[in-house]
FILUM-43650 format. One record per residue (C-alpha): residue in one letter; y, x, z. Coordinates in steps of 0.02 Angstrom, whole numbers, padded with zeros to 5 digits, always signed. Layout:
N
aYXZ;...
! end
This chain:
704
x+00000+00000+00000;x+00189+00075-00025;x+00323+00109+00064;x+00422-00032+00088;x+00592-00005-00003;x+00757+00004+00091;x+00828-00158+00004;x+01008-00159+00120;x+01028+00001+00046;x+01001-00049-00145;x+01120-00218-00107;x+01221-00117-00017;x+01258+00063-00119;x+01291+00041-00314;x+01230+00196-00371;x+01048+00127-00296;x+01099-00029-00362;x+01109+00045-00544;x+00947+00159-00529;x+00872-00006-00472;x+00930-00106-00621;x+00908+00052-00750;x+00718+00064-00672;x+00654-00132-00710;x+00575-00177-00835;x+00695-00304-00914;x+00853-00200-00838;x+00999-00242-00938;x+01169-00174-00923;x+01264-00359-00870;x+01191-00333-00702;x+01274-00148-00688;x+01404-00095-00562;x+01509-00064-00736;x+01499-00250-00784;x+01538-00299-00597;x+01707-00180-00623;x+01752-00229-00787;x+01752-00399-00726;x+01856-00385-00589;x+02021-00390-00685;x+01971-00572-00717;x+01956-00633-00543;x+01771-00621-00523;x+01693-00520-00371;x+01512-00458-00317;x+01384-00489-00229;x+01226-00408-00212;x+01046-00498-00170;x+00899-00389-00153;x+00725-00396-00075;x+00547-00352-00091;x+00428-00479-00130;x+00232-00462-00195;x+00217-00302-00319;x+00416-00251-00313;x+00604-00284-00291;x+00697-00447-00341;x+00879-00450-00345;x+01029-00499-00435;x+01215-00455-00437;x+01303-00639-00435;x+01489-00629-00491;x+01592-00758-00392;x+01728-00859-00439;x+01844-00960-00346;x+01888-01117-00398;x+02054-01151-00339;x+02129-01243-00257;x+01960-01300-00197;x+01888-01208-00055;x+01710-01175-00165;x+01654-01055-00284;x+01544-01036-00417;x+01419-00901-00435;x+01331-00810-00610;x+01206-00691-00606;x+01223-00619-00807;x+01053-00568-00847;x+00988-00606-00687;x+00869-00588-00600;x+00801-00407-00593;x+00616-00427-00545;x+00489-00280-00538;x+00343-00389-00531;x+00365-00557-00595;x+00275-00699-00519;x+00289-00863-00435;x+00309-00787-00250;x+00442-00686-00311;x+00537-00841-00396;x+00509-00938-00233;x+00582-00780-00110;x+00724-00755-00242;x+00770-00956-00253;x+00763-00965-00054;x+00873-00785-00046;x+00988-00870-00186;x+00999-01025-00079;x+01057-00919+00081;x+01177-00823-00035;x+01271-00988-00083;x+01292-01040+00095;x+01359-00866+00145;x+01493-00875-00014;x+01497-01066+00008;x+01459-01091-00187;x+01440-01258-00265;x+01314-01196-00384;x+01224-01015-00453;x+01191-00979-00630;x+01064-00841-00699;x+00991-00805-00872;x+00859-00687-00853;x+00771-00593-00998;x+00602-00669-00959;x+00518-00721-01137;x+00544-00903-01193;x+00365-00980-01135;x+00342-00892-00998;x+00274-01005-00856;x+00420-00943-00747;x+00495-01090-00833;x+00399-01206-00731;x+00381-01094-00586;x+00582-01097-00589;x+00589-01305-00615;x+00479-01308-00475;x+00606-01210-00350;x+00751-01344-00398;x+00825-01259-00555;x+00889-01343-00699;x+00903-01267-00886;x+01062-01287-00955;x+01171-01223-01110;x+01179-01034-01162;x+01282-00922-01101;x+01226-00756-01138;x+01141-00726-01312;x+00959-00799-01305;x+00878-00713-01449;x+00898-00544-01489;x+00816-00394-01603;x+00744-00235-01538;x+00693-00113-01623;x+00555+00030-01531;x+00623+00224-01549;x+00477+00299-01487;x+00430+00283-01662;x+00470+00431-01773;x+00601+00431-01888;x+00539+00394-02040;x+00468+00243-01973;x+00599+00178-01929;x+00683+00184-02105;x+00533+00137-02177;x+00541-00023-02067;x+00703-00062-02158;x+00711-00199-02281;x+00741-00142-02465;x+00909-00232-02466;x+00949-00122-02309;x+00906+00039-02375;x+00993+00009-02524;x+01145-00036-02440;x+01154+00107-02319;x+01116+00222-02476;x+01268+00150-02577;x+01393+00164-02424;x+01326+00370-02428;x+01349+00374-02600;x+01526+00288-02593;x+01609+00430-02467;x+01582+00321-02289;x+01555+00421-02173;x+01526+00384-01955;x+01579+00468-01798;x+01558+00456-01612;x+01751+00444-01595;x+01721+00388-01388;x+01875+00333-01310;x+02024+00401-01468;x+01924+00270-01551;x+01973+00116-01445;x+02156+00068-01557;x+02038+00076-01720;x+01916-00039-01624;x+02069-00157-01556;x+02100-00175-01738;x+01935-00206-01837;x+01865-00305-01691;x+02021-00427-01689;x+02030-00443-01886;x+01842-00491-01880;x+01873-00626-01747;x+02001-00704-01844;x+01915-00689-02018;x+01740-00755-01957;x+01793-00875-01821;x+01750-00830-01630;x+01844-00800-01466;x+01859-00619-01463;x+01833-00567-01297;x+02001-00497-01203;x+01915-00375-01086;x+01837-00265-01237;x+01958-00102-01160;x+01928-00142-00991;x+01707-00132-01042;x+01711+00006-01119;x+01805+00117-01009;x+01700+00026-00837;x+01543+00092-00941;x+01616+00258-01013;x+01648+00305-00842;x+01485+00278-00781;x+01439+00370-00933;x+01364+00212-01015;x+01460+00180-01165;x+01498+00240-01329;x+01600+00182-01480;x+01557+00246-01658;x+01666+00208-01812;x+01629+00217-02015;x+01787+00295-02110;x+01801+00256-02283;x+01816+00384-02420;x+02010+00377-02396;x+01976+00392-02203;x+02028+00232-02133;x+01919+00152-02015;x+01827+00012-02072;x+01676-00029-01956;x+01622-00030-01780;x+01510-00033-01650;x+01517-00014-01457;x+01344+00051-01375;x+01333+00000-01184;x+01153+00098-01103;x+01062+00027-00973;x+00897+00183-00933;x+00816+00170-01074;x+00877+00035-01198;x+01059+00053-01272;x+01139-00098-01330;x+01265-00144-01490;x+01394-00232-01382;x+01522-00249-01488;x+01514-00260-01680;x+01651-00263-01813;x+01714-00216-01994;x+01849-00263-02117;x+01839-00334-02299;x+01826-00165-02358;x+01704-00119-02233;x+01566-00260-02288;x+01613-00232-02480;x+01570-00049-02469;x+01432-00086-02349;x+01495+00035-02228;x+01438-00083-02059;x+01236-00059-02144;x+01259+00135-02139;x+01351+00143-01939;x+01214+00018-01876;x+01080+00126-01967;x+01165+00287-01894;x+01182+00198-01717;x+00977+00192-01744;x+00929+00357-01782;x+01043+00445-01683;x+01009+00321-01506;x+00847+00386-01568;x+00872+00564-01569;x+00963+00546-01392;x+00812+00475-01314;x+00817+00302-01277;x+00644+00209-01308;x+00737+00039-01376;x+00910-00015-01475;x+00942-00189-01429;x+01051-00279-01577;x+01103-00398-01420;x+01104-00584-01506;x+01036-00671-01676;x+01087-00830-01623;x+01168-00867-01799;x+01078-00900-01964;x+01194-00747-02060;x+01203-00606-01921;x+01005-00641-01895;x+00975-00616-02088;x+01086-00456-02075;x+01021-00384-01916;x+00839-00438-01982;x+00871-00309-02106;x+00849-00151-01964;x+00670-00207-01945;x+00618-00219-01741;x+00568-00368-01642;x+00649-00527-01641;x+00651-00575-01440;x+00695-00749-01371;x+00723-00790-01183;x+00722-00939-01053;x+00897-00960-01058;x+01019-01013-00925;x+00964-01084-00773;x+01084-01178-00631;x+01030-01220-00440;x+01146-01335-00365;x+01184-01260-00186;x+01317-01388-00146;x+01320-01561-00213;x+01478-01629-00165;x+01564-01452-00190;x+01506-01459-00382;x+01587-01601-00419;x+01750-01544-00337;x+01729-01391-00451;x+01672-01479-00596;x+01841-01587-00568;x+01942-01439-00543;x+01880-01356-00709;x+01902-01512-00833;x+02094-01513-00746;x+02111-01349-00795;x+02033-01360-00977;x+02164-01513-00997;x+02315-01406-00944;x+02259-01260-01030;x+02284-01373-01190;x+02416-01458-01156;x+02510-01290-01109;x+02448-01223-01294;x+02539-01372-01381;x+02689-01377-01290;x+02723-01193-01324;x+02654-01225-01521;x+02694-01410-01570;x+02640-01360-01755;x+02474-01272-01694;x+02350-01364-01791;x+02122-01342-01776;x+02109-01206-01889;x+02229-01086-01814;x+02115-01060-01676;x+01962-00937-01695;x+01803-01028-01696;x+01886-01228-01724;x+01857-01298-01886;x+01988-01365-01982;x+02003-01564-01998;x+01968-01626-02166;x+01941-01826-02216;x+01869-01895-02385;x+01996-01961-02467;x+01902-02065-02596;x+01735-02098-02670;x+01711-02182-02841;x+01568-02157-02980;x+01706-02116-03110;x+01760-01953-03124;x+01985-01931-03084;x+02089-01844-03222;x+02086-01661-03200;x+01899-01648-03120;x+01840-01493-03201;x+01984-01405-03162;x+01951-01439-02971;x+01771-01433-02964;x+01718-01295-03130;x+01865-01189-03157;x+01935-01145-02981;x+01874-01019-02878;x+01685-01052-02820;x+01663-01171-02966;x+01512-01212-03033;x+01466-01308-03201;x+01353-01404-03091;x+01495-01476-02993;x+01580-01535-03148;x+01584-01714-03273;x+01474-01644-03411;x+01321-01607-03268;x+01384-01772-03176;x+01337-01853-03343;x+01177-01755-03375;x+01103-01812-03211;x+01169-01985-03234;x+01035-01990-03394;x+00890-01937-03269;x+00922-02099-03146;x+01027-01987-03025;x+01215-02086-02958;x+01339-01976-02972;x+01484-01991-02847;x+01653-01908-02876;x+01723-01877-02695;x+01913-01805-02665;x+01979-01725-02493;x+02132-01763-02395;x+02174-01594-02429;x+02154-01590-02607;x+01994-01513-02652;x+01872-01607-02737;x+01636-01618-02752;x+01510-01701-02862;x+01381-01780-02745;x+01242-01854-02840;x+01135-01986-02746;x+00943-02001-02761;x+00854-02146-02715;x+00664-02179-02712;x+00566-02353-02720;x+00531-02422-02549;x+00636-02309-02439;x+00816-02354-02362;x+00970-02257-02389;x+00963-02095-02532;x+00995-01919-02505;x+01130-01846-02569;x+01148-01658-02661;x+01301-01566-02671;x+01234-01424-02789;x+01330-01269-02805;x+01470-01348-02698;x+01580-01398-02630;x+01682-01238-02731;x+01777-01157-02602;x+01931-01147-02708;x+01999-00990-02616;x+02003-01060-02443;x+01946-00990-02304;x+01745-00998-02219;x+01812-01126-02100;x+01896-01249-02226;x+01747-01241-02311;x+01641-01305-02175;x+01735-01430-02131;x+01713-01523-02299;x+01537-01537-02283;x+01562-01603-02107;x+01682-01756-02180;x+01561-01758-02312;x+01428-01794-02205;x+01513-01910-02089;x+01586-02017-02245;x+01403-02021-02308;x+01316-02077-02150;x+01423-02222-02160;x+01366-02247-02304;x+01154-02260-02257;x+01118-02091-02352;x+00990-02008-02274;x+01016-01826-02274;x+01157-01698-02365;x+01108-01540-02460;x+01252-01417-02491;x+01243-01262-02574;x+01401-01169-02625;x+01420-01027-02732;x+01483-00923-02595;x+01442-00749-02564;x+01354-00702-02368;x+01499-00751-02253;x+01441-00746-02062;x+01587-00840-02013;x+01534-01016-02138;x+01362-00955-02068;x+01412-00995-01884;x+01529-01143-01943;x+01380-01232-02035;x+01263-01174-01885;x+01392-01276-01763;x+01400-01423-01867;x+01215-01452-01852;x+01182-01388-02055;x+01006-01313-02045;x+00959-01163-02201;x+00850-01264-02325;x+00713-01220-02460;x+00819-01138-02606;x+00807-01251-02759;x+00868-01106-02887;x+00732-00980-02932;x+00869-00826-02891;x+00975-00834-02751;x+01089-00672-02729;x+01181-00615-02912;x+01203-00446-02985;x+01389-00435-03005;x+01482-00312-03118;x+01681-00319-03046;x+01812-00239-03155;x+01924-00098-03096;x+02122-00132-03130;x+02170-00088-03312;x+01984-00078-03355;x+01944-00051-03556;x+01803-00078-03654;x+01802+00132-03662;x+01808+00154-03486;x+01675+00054-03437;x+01558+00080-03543;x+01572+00257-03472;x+01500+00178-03332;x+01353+00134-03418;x+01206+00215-03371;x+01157+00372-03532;x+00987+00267-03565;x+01071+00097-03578;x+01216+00189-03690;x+01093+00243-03796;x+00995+00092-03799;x+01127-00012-03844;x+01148+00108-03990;x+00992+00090-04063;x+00975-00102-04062;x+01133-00081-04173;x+01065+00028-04284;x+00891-00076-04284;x+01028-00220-04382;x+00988-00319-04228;x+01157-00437-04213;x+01221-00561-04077;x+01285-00716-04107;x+01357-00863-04033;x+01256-01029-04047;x+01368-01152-04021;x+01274-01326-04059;x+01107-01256-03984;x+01014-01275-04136;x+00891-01134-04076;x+00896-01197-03882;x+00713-01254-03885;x+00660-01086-03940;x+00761-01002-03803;x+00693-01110-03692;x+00523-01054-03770;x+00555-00868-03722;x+00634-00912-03520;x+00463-01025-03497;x+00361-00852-03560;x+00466-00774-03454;x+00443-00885-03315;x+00267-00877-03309;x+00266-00694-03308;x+00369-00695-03137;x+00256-00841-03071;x+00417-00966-03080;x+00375-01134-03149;x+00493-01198-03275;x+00472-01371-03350;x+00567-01405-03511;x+00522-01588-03488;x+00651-01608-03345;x+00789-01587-03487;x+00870-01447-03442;x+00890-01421-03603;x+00984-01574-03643;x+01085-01511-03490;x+01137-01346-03576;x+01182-01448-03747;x+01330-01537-03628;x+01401-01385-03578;x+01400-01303-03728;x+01478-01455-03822;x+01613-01467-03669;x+01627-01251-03662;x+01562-01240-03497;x+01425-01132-03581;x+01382-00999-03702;x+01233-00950-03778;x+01206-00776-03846;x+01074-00742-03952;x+01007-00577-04032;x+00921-00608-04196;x+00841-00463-04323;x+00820-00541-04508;x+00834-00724-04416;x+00693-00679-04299;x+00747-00734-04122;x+00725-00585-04019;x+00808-00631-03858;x+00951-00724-03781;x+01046-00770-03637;x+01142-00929-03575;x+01327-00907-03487;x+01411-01008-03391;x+01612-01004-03383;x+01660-01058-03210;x+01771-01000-03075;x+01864-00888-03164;x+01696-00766-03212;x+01578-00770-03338;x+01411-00792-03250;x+01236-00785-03330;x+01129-00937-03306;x+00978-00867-03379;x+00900-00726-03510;x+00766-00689-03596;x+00670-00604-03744;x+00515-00586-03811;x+00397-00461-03733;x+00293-00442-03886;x+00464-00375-03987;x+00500-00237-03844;x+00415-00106-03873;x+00485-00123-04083;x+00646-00161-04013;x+00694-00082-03843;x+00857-00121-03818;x+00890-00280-03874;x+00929-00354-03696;x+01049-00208-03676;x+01159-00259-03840;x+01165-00435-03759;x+01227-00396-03581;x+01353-00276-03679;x+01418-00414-03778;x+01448-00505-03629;x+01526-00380-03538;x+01647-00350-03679;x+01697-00533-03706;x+01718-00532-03527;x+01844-00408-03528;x+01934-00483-03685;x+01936-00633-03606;x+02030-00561-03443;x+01909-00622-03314;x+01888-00492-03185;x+01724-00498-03162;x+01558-00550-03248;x+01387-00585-03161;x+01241-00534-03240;x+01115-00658-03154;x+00996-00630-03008;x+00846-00507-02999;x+00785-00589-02835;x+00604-00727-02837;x+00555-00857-02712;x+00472-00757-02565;x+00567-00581-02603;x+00742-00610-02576;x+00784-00430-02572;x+00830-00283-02695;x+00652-00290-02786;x+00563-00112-02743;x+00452-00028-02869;x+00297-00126-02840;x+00383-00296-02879;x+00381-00378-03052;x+00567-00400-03059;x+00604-00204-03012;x+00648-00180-03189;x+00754-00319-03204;x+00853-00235-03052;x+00877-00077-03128;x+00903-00135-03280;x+01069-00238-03226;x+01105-00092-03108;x+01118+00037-03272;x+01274-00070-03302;x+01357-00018-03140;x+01328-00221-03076;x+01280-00222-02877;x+01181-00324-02773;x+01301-00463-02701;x+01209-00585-02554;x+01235-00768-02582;x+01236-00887-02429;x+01086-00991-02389;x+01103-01164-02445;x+01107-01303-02302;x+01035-01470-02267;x+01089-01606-02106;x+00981-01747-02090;x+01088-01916-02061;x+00975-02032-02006;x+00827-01969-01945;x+00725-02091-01936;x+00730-02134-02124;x+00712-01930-02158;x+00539-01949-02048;x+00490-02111-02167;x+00527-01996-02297;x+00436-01860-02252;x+00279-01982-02219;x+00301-02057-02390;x+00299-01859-02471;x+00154-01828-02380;x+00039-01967-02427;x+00072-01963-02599;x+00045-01775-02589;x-00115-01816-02523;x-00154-01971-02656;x-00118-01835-02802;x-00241-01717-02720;x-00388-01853-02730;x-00357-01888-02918;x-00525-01874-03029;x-00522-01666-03093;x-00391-01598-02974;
! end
């Protein structure tokens, strides 16, 4: 049997505290003497619990508050408890010390969030001691990745995407540094710009964290520079023994464009690695974009109980719970008498109020130039695809904003069930507004169409990866859905100022330069089909195509007939390379917000190896009628297939593809997810049933 361990002295001494906390298993660097300091300057103060019970040491630190001008506190334990061997006499000693601890600092209530696994049967263990689960606090799923692995490992465990992203930021002149404290103003800066550009509270007490922790030598803060050496991403590391945490995480504009914040988070890695800690903690995927991106690093994806409260004083929580809705009220009534004009959208995480207008099945004067031409426009959100889908039995509704912006909703409807769902594909366009404006008119759209008896909403912009419409869309209850486009993410070639057909295509990789040469010399020729009158033979080469990439395409749901529309309305283009009338290849653009975007290419694999570089001459065409045509930029289509929805890697059909668009100096660009709400649920679970028996009727038809 042990020793038994001088708790008064742990509760007591915060050095033994800290070795305590850095020791545990789960130790985590909220429950540090730092976090107790850097706290302070907000009002909160400390107290320590601590005692042995079964196989170890339970404890907590609880910061208290005083709720003024009541006479009670509250208490919070962040990441709490600290337990050394977990089990339900430990819960029941720590619950009964907790319970003293609230008399002693006469607290209304006690709040902990320990990093015990979601599942756990502390859960009930915990129910049964009188605790109740309530809303997050701290960040309840997280990603760790294991450094006792060596280092190749670890980049190996990188997606392909991730890689390729940290390679391109090398190759592009970032560069990183431990800058320590010097680096705090740069931090101030890039940390503050991301709060206001993707939405949240940024926290006040970043300087007052870092330094706490830096002291205790606990901290660092690393910075990318870009080529011209301006700071342009982030990250502040707290330790806690042997796991180091990303705190803090920021970049600018430039800073995602030149993925700079993939090569400091890869350096943070490798280096935390080469210091000697056994984990990195990413600290929080809570939201659908940041998951996706820190998902990239590889490691474990970790998910906790969440926040627990034990109600130590009935009648003293509700005089706090009073006291704190008073002060919520002043608070805002304070912020509007100093800013009568302050509206939602100024503040960092609100979203901005926006109403529908009007809905009608007739399309206003000036559609297209709302929906098509502006920026984020898409030829599915204009009158020629409203009509096309009008043909197929589809209702197209024309809905305009309050605040001028404007989205094709088409409404299906199936035999037997109530309501219809409702598609918004490739929209609502964004029209240059911001992440949060954008959100909030699929939230009006959604709460104009539940009104209405449709069942469920399916938005998909064409937006690139934005975190902060990611955590908009994640408040507002829109879950990621099933992609209905074969590609997702585009391969984007963006024109420098004063570009020239000369200078870029000295930007053109030697093979595709010399490529493009010989299909001109072959007497291969592109031309312009403007009626379509070979658009069932390109279809023809995209279904060979197709089934080579394992993508179904079905010519008999007229997207053909589709493509005519646009064409005849010059929403579309379609290229075609021909050698003595033989169709070789070809390739359907769209023109819509402001680019020239390929829809889809082909050509015909037997004809390759005769005529290797007839794709090239295409994309070149389009590139220069691109540049004749002003646009500053032109999209050469997607390289990415249902289940790999990153940068294909040599042993992936489409890996040619990639490096084929690549040779043209076009880059990977991320799109965001599309999103679904269901509006009334229980007509989305009668739809479900209804897709599921007739799934299973098909299945027991004679020769299937």
């Amino acid at each position: 049997m042990s020793a038994p361990r001088d708790t008064a002295r742990i509760r007591r001494d915060p050095a033994q505290w800290d070795a305590f906390v850095a020791a545990a298993p789960e130790g985590s660097f909220p429950q540090l003497t730092a976090w107790a300091r850097a706290n302070a300057v907000k009002g909160w103060r400390v107290s320590r619990v601590a005692l042995e019970s079964g196989d170890g040491v339970i404890g907590a630190h609880i910061l208290v508050h005083r709720m003024r001008p009541s006479p009670w506190s509250r208490g919070y334990a962040p990441r709490g408890a600290i337990v050394e061997g977990l089990d339900e006499r430990a819960i029941r000693d720590f619950t009964a010390s907790m319970r003293t601890a609230g008399r002693r600092l006469r607290l209304s209530h006690l709040v902990i969030d320990p990093e015990i696994t979601a599942g756990h049967t502390a859960e009930s263990w915990l129910e049964g001691e009188g605790w109740q689960r309530i809303g997050a606090i701290q960040i309840n799923r997280t990603r760790v990745v294991d450094l006792t692995r060596p280092e190749e490992e670890l980049w190996s465990g990188l997606r392909s995407s991730a890689r390729w992203s940290v390679n391109k930021a090398r190759r592009s002149g970032y560069a990183t540094e431990d800058a320590g404290e010097d680096g705090l103003d740069d931090f101030e800066r890039i940390y503050l710009e991301t709060a206001r550009r993707v939405g949240f509270e940024p926290g006040a007490a970043f300087r007052a964290v870092y330094r706490e922790f830096a002291a205790d030598g606990a901290a660092g803060l690393l910075l990318a520079r870009a080529p011209g050496g301006e700071a342009v991403a982030t990250l502040v590391l707290l330790t806690c023994g042997p796991r180091i945490t990303e705190f803090y995480g920021a970049s600018t504009r430039e800073g995602a464009r030149g993925r700079a914040n993939y090569l400091l988070k890869w350096e943070a890695i490798r280096s935390s690695r080469e210091r000697g800690f056994a984990s990195y903690d990413m600290w929080g995927t809570d939201q659908h974009g940041l998951a996706e991106f820190k998902a990239g690093f590889g490691g474990e994806e970790r998910e906790y109980i969440g926040a627990w409260e034990l109600v130590t004083d009935r009648p003293g929580r509700w005089v706090v719970d009073t006291v704190a809705r008073a002060r919520a009220l002043g608070g805002a009534v304070r912020r509007r008498r100093a800013d009568p004009s302050s509206r939602a959208d100024d503040h960092p995480g609100a979203v901005a109020p926006v109403r529908v207008a009007r809905l009608s099945a007739s399309a206003p004067d000036g559609w297209d130039g709302l929906t098509v031409a502006s920026p984020g426009g898409h030829v599915m959100q204009g009158t020629a695809w409203a009509d096309h889908r009008r043909s197929q039995g589809g209702e197209p509704r024309f809905v305009e904003f309050d605040d001028g912006r404007a989205a094709l909703v088409i409404l299906r409807r199936s035999p037997g069930l109530p309501g219809a769902t409702a598609l918004v594909r490739r929209g609502p366009a964004h029209a240059g507004d911001g992440p949060q404006r954008l959100a909030a008119r699929s939230a009006a759209l959604a709460e104009h169409l539940r009104g209405q008896g449709v069942r469920d909403l399916f938005v998909d912009p064409e937006l690139d990866a934005d975190p902060a419409y990611d955590a908009a869309m994640d408040r507002l209850g829109f879950k990621v859905a099933d992609e209905v486009q074969p590609s997702i993410h585009v391969m984007r070639l963006t024109f420098p100022k004063g570009a020239t057909e000369e200078s870029v295509l000295a930007t053109v990789s030697k093979s595709s330069r010399q490529r493009i040469r010989a299909a001109e010399k072959a007497g291969i020729t592109v031309r312009h089909d403007a009626t379509g009158e070979r658009m069932e033979e390109f279809g023809a080469l995209l279904v060979e195509r197709a089934d080579d990439l394992g993508i179904a395409m079905r010519p008999e749901l007229g997207y053909l007939a589709a493509w005519r529309r646009l064409l005849a309305v010059g929403q579309a283009r379609l290229l075609l390379a021909e050698h003595d009338e033989d169709l070789l290849g070809g390739l359907l653009l769209y023109l819509q917000g402001g680019l020239h975007s390929t829809a889809y290419s082909a050509d015909r694999a037997a004809s390759r190896r005769q005529f290797p570089g007839t794709m090239h001459l295409v994309r070149w065409t389009v590139i220069r009628e691109a540049l004749a045509a002003g646009v500053p930029a032109v999209e050469l289509g997607g390289v990415d297939l249902p289940g790999h929805r990153d940068p294909p890697s040599r042993d992936q059909p489409n890996h040619g593809l990639f490096e084929h668009k690549r040779s043209f100096g076009a880059e990977w660009v991320v799109r965001t997810p599309a999103r679904r709400i269901v509006l009334r649920p229980w007509a989305d679970r009668l739809a479900s049933t209804r897709r599921a028996v007739l799934s299973q009727a098909r299945s027991l038809r004679p020769g299937r």
